[in-house]
PLY file of the C-alpha trace (Angstrom):
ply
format ascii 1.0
element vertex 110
property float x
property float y
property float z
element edge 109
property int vertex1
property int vertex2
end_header
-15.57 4.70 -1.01
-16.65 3.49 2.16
-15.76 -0.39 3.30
-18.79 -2.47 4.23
-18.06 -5.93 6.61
-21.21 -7.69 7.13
-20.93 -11.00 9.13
-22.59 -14.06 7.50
-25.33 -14.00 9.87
-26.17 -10.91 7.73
-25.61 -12.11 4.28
-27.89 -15.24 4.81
-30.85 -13.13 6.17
-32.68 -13.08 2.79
-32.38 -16.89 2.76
-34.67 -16.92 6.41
-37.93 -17.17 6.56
-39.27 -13.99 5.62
-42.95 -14.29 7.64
-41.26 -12.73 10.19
-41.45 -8.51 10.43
-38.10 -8.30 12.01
-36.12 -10.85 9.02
-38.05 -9.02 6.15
-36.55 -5.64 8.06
-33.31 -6.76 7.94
-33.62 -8.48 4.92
-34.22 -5.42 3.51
-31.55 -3.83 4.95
-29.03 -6.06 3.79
-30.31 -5.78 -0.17
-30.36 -1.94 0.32
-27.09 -2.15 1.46
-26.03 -4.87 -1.47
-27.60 -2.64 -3.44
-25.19 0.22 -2.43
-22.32 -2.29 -3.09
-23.27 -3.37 -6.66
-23.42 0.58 -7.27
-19.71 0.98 -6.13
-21.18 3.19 -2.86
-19.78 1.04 -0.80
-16.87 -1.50 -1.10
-17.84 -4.91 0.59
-14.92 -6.79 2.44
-14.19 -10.32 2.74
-12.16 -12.33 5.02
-11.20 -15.87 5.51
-13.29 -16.03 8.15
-16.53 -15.39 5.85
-15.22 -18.11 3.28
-14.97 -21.09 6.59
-18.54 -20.72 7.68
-20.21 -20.20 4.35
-18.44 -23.39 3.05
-20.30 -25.56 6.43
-23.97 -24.06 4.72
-25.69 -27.32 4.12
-28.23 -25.15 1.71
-26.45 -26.33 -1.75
-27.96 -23.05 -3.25
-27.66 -21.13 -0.35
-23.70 -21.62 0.12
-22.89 -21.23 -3.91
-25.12 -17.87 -3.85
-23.33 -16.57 -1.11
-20.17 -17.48 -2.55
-20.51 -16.10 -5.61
-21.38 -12.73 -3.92
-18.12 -12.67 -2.15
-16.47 -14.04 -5.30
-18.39 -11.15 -7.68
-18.34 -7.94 -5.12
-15.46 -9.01 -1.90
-12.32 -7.82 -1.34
-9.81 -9.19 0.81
-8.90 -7.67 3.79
-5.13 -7.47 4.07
-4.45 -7.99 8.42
-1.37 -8.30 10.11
-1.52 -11.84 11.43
0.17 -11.27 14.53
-1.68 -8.72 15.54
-4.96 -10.10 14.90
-4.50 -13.44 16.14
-3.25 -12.05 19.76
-6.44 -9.78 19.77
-8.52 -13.00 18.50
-6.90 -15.03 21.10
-8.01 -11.97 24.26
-11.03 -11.51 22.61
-12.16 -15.32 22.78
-10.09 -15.52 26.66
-13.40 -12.93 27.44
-16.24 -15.56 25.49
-16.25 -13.88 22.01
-16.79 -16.66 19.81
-14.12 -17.96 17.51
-15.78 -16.14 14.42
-16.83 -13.10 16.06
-13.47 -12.41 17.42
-11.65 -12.91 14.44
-14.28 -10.57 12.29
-14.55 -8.16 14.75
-10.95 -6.82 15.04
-9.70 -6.84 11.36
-8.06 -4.29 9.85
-9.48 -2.96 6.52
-6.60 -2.40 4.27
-6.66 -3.23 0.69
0 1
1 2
2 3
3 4
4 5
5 6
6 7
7 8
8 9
9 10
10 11
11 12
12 13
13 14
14 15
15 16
16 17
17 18
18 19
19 20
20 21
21 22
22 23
23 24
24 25
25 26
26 27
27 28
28 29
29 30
30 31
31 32
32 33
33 34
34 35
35 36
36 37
37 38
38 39
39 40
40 41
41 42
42 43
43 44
44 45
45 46
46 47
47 48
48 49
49 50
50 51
51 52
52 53
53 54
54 55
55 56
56 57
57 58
58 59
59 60
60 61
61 62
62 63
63 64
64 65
65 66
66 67
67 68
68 69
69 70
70 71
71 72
72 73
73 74
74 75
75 76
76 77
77 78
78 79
79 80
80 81
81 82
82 83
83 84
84 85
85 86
86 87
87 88
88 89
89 90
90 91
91 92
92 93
93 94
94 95
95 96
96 97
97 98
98 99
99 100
100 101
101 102
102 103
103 104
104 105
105 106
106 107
107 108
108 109
């Protein structure tokens, strides 16, 4: 099965405004792909880093939606903590952003 990380950005598309051509495309990108997950296609992958910046979603139903997804469909991603924090730590010394530089190196081991 293949593993699926999407970044929050992604996962709260289908709670944007939707007038917009280029948010309805994604946002219907990310269902198809949700989709695929709730299928067992794909296997979606959580982190800690997902569960910080959902929990700072002032949207009540938003944040508890999102949550539950992870909760329902997520599984953990197993790292090696050293590791990732010294390529966290180079990738933010070259202006990655704290969340981006943690998500984009992890390991996907379950």
């Amino acid at each position: 099965m293949e593993k699926i990380y999407l970044d929050v950005c992604s996962l709260c598309r289908p709670f944007d405004n939707q007038d917009y051509a280029r948010i309805s495309l994604e946002t219907d990108a990310v269902n198809l792909i949700l989709s695929g997950v709730k299928e067992n296609k794909y296997m979606l992958m959580k982190s800690p880093v997902h569960i910080r910046e959902i929990e700072v979603i002032t949207d009540d139903f938003e944040r508890t939606e999102l949550l539950r997804l992870l909760e329902t469909y997520g599984r953990t991603i197993k790292v090696e903590s050293e590791i990732v924090r010294n390529r966290t730590e180079f990738l933010i010394s070259k202006m990655f952003g704290i969340a981006d530089a943690a998500g984009h190196q992890l390991k996907f081991n379950t």
